[in-house]
C-alpha positions in Angstrom: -68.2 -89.1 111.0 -71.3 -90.6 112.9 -72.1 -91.8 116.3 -74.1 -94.3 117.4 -75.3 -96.0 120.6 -77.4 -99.0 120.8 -79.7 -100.5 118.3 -83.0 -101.4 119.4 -86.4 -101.4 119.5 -87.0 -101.1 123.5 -84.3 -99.7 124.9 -83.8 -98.4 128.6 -85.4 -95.0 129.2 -81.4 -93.1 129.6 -80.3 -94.0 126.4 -83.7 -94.1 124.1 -82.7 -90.3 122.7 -79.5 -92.0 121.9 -81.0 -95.2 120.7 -81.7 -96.0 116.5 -84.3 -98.5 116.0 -83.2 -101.7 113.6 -85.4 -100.5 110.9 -84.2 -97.2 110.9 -81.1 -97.8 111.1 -81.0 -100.2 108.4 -82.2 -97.2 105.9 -79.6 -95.2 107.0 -76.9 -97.3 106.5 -78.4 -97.4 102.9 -78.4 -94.3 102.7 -74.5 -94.4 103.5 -74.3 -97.1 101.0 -76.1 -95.0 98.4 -74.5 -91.7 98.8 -71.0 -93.1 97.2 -69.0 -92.3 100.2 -65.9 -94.4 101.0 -66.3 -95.9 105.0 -63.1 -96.3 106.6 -62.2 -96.8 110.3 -60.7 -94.1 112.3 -57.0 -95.8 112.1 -57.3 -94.5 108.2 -58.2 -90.6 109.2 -55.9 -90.7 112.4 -52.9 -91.3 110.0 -53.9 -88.7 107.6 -54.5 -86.2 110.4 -51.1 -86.6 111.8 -49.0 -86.8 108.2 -48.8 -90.4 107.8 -50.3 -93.3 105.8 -52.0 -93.6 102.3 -54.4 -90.8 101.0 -57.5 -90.4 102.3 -60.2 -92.2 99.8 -62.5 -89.5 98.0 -65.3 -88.3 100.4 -64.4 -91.0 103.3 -67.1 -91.7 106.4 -66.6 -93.2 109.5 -69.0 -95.2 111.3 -68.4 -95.0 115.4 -70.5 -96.9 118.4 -70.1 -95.8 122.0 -70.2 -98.1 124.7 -70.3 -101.7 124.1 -74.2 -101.9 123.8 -75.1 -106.2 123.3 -76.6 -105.5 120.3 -73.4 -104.3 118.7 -71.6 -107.6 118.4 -74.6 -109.6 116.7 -77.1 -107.7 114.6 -75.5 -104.6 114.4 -72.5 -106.5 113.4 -74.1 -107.9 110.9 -75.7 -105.0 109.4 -73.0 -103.4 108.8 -70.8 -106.3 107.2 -74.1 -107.1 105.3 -72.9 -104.2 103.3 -69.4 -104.1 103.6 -69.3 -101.4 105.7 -66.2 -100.9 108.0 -66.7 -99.3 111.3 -65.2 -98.4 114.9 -66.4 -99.3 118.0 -65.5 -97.9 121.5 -65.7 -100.0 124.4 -66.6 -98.9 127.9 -64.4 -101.3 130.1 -66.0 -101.3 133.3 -69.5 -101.8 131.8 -68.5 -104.8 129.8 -65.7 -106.3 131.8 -66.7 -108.7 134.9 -65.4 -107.6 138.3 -65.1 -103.8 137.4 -67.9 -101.3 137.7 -69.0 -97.8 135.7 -71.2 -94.9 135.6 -73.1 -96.2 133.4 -76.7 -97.0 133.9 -77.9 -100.1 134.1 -78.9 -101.6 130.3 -78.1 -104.8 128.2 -74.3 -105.0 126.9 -71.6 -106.8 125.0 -69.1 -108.8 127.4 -65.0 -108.1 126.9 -64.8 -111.7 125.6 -66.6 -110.2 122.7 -64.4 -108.1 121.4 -62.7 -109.9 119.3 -65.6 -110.6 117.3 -66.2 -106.9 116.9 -62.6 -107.4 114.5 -63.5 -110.6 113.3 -66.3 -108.6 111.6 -64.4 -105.9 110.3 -64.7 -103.0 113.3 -61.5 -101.6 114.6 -61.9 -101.6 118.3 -60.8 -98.4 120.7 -61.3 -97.0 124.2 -64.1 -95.3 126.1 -62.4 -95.1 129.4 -63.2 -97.5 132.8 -66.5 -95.9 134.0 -67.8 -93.4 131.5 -66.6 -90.0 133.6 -66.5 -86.5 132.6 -62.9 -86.6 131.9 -62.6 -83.0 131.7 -64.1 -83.3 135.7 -61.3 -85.3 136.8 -58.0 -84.9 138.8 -54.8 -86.0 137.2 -54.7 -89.4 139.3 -57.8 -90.1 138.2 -57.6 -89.4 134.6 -54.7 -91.2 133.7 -56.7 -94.4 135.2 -59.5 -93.9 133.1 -57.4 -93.6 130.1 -54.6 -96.2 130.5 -56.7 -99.0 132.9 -59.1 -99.4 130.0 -57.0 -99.3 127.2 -54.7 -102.3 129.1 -57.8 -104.4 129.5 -58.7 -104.3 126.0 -55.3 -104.7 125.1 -55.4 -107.9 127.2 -58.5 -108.8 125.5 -57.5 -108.6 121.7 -54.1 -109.3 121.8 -52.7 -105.8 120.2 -52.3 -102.1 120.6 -55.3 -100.2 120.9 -54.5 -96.8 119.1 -57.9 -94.6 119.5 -60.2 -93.0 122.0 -63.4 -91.8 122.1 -64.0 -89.5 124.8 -67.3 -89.9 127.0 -70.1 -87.4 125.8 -67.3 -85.9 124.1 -66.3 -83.9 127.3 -62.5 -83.0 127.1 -60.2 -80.2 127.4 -56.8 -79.1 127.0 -55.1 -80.8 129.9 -57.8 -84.5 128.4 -56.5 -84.3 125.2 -52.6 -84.3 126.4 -53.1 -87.1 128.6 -54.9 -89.1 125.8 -51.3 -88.5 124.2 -49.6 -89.2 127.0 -51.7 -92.9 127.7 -50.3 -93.6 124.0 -53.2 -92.8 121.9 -52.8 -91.5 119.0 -56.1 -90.1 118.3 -59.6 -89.0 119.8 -62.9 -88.6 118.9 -65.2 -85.6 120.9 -68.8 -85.0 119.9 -69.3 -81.8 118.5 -72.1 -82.0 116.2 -70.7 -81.2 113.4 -68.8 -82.5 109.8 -65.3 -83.4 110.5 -62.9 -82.0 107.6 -59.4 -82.5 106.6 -58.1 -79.7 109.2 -59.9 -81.5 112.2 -58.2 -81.4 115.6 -56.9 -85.5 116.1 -57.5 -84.9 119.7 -60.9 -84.0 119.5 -62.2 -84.9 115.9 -66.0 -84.2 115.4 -68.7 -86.2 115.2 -72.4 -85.9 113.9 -74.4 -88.0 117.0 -77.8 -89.9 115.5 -80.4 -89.0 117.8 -84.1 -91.4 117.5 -85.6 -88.9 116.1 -83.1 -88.8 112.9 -83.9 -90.2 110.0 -82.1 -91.5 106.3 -83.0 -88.0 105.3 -80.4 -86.3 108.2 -77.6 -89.0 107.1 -78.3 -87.9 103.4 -77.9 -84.4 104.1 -74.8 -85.5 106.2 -73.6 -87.3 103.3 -74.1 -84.4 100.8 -71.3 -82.3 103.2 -74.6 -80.3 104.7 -76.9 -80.1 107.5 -74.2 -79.0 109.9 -71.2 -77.3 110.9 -67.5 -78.2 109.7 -64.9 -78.7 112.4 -62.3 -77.6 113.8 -63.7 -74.3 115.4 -63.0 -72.8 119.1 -65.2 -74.0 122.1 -68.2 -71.7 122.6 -68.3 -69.3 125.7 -71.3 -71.4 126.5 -69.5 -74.6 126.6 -66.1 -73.6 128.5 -69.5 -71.8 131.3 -70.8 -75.8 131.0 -67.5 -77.1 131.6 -66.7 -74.8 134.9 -70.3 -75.8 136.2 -69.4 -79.4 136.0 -66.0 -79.5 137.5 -67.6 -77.4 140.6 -70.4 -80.4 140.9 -67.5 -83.0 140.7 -65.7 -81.1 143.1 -68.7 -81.8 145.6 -70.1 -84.9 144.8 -67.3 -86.9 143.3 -66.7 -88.1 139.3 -69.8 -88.3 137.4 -71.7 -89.8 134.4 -71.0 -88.1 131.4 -73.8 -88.9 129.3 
């Protein structure tokens, strides 16, 4: 599974690590294209995950974009239904949505109105909370307003249930991934750097995040099943230490970016 941001040439100095240029990612959706692969959208490996739906197609691939960038509704769009590929998109509420507010730093984005389009083109739309948080950070108040605000505006917006979230950063934990189930999704998508398999965790299903400096040679090696680690696996002692440092600073200072 892959994770994209924006899509651009010159983007804003926070996300450029996160940020594929047109050209490059052009060659790497070749190379999706040429490494016979099956893209589907996350709806398709939820239900197999929890025991329900078709088969999973031979050596499936999802396709995932965080945020809402403005790109992702017009030449992204098209790039991927160029060559047929499915994808899913998840949409940061407050950063797209007039009258609310995020974390997010400031950068060019898609507008709510837009998010039909994102279906009209093939992408299956989920959430990415209000403002962008470290949900693992938050208080229970708090957290079930990130999850459930943002998955009623979008809701509003295209008319149906929206089924999937993706986690900012990827931060969760135990008590983020029952209250995703709680809010009424049925699955979520973490970070994790690594090949999602047949086992993953549908609360926290992996992903393989395309920094600028990848390349059509790292999504061919991705492709091939290699390159990196296969979920699911334990959190690190390092990451639960990262975690407890992060609530402390949210404990002082208040919510904060996760990004």
């Amino acid at each position: 599974m892959l994770l994209y941001h924006a899509v651009m040439d010159d983007p804003p100095a926070w996300i450029a690590e996160f940020t594929v240029g047109p050209a490059e990612f052009a060659a790497q959706l070749d190379a999706v294209v040429a490494s016979g692969r099956t893209p589907i959208r996350i709806g398709a490996l939820a239900d197999h995950l929890a025991g329900r739906g078709a088969p999973l197609p031979p050596r499936p691939v999802v396709l995932t974009f965080d945020d809402g960038f403005a790109d992702l509704p017009g030449p992204t769009a098209e790039a991927l239904a160029a060559r047929g590929l499915p994808a899913t998109a998840y949409l940061t509420t407050g950063a797209i949505t007039p009258g609310l507010r995020s974390l997010l730093p400031p950068a060019p984005m898609m507008t709510l109105a837009q998010a039909p389009l994102l279906e009209q083109y093939g992408m299956e739309v989920g959430g990415h909370t209000v403002t962008h948080a470290q949900l693992d950070t938050l208080g229970a108040r708090r957290l079930r307003y990130e999850l459930r605000h943002s998955k009623a505006v979008l809701e509003d917006a295209l008319g149906h249930q929206v089924r999937h979230l993706a986690y900012p950063h990827g931060y969760n934990s135990r008590a983020v991934r029952r209250a995703a189930r709680a809010a009424g999704y049925e699955s979520a998508v973490a970070v994790r750097h690594a090949l999602s398999s047949e086992t993953d965790e549908a609360y926290r299903i992996a992903r393989l995040i395309l920094r600028r400096g990848h390349t059509a040679a790292d999504v061919r090696a991705w492709m091939d099943g290699t390159g990196a680690r296969v979920a699911p696996y334990p959190d690190s002692l390092p990451t639960v230490g990262w975690r407890l440092y992060r609530r402390a600073q949210a404990a002082v200072r208040g919510p904060r970016f996760a990004g």
